[in-house]
C-alpha positions in Angstrom: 219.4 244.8 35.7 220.2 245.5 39.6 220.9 248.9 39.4 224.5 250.9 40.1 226.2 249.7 42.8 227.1 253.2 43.7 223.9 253.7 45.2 223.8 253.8 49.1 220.9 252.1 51.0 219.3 255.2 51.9 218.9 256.2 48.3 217.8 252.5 47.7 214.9 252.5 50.3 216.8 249.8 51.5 215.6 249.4 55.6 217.1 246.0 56.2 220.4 246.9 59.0 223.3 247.8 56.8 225.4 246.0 59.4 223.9 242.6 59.1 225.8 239.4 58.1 225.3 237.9 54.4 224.1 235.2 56.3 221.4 237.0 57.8 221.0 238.5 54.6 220.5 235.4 52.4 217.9 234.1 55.4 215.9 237.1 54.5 216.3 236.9 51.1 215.0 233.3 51.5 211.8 235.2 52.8 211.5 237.2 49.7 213.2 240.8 51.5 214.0 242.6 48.2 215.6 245.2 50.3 218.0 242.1 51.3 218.8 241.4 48.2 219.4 244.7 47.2 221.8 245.5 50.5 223.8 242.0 49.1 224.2 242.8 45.5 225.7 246.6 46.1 228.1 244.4 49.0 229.1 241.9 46.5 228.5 242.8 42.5 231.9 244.4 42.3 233.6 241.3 43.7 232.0 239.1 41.5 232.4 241.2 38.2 236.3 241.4 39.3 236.3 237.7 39.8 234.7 237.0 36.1 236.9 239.4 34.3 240.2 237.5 35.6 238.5 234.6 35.0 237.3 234.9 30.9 238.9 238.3 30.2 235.3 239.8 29.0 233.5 242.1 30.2 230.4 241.5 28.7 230.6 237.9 30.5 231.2 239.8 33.7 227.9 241.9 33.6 225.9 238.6 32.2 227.6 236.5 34.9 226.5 239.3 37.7 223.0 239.0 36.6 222.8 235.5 36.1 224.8 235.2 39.7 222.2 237.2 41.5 219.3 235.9 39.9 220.3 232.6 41.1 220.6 233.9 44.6 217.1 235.4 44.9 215.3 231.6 43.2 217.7 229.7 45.6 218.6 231.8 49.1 216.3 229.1 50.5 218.7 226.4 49.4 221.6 228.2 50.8 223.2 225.6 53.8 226.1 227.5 55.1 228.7 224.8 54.2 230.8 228.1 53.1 230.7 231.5 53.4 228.1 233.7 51.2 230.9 235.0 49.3 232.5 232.0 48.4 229.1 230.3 47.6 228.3 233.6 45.1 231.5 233.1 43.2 231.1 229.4 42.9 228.3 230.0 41.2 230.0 232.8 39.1 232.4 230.1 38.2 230.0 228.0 37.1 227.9 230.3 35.1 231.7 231.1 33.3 232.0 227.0 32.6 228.5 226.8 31.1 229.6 230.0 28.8 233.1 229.2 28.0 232.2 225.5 26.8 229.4 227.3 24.5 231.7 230.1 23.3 235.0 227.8 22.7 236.6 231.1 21.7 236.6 232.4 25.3 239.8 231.4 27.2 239.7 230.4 31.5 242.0 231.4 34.0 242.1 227.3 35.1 243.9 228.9 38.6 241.1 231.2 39.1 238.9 229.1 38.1 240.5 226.4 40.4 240.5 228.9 43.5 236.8 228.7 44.2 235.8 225.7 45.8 232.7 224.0 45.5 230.3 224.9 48.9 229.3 221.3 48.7 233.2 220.2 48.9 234.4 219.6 52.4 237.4 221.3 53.8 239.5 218.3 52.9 238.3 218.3 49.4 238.9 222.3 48.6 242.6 221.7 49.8 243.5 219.0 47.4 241.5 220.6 44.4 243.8 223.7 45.2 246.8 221.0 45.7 246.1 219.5 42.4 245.7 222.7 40.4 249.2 223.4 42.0 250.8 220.3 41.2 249.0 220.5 37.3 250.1 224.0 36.6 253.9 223.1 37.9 253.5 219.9 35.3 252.6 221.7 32.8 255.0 224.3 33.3 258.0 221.0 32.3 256.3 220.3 29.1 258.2 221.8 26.0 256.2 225.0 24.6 254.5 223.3 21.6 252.8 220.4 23.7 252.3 222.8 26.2 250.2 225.3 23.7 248.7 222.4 22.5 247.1 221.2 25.4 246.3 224.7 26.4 244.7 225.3 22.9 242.6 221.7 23.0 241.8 221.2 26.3 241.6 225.2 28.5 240.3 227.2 25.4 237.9 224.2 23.8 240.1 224.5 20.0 239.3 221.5 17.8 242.6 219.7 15.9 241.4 221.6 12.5 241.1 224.9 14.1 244.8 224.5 15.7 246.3 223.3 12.7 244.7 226.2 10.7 245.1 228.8 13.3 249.3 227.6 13.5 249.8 226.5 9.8 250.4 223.1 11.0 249.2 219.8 9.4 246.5 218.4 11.6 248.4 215.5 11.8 251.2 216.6 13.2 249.1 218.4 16.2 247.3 215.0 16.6 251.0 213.8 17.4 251.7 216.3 19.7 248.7 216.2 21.5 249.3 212.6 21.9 253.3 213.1 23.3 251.9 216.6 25.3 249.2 214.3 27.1 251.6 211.2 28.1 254.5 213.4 29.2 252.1 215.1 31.2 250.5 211.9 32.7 253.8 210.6 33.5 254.5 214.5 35.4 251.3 213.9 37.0 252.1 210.4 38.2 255.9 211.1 39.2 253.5 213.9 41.4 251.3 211.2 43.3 248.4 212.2 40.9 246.7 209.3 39.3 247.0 209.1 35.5 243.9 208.8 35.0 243.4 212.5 36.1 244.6 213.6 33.1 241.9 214.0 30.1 241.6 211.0 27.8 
């Protein structure tokens, strides 16, 4: 949709200064500079792409999320504050765009720590270190639960697998992955809790 990224900004027609910030990029792309938005798609579409492929393992994703990314950019550059830097603000939206997928596609696996990683650019400093603190603390709980509650919870709550399809997919009776779902998400609130994370944190 945006062309190869091995393209240099010569080739491109690009005239914008190939030294300018992405600050002073998104600014112009606010003003509707195509040639802006060109110079910050070749600086930033392999980063993103990367950042999608860890995140859902697919690479069809990736190239829809790169689009979809940039799109956003160029209809909202003017609503770009600054509360983070453009880089962190385009994968924030990559996450996002991988959410929105991922809950329609329940097939389609996260990388929660990735996903985790990017903070919000309307979070605050102080918020972006305890949602990486929290991730931390959640992956270290989950890490203590025995390896059936903790494929169950990864199956239910990361991949978006109903009972039936677990119980199919493992040969198990649905009831008994009803039970373990039920031990898997106590034990884990009580890990959580023990933590300093409120119990409540934990999906109900």
């Amino acid at each position: 949709m945006f062309g190869s990224t091995q393209s240099n900004t010569r080739a491109s027609g690009i005239s914008v200064n190939s030294e300018a910030s992405d600050a002073a990029l998104i600014q112009s792309i606010a003003d509707g500079d195509k040639a802006a938005f060109k110079l910050l798609y070749m600086r930033h579409r392999e980063r993103v792409y990367r950042f999608v492929v860890r995140l859902s393992g697919s690479d069809s994703m990736a190239d829809e999320a790169v689009n979809d990314v940039f799109l956003a950019v160029w209809r909202s550059a003017g609503k770009f504050e600054a509360k983070s830097q453009v880089a962190t603000w385009l994968l924030a939206i990559a996450r996002f765009k991988v959410l929105t997928e991922s809950r329609r596609r329940s097939e389609v696996p996260l990388d929660e720590r990735a996903a985790a990683s990017i903070e919000d650019p309307t979070d605050d400093p102080a918020i972006c270190i305890e949602k990486r603190q929290r991730s931390d603390i959640l992956q270290r709980c989950l890490g203590k639960l025995t390896p059936s509650h903790r494929d169950v919870i990864n199956l239910i709550y990361y991949q978006g697998k109903k009972i039936e399809e677990v119980a199919r997919s493992s040969g198990t009776p649905a009831a008994t992955v009803k039970t373990r779902l039920h031990y898997a998400r106590n034990r884990l609130a009580d890990l959580l809790s023990e933590a300093g994370i409120d119990r409540a944190w934990v999906a109900a």
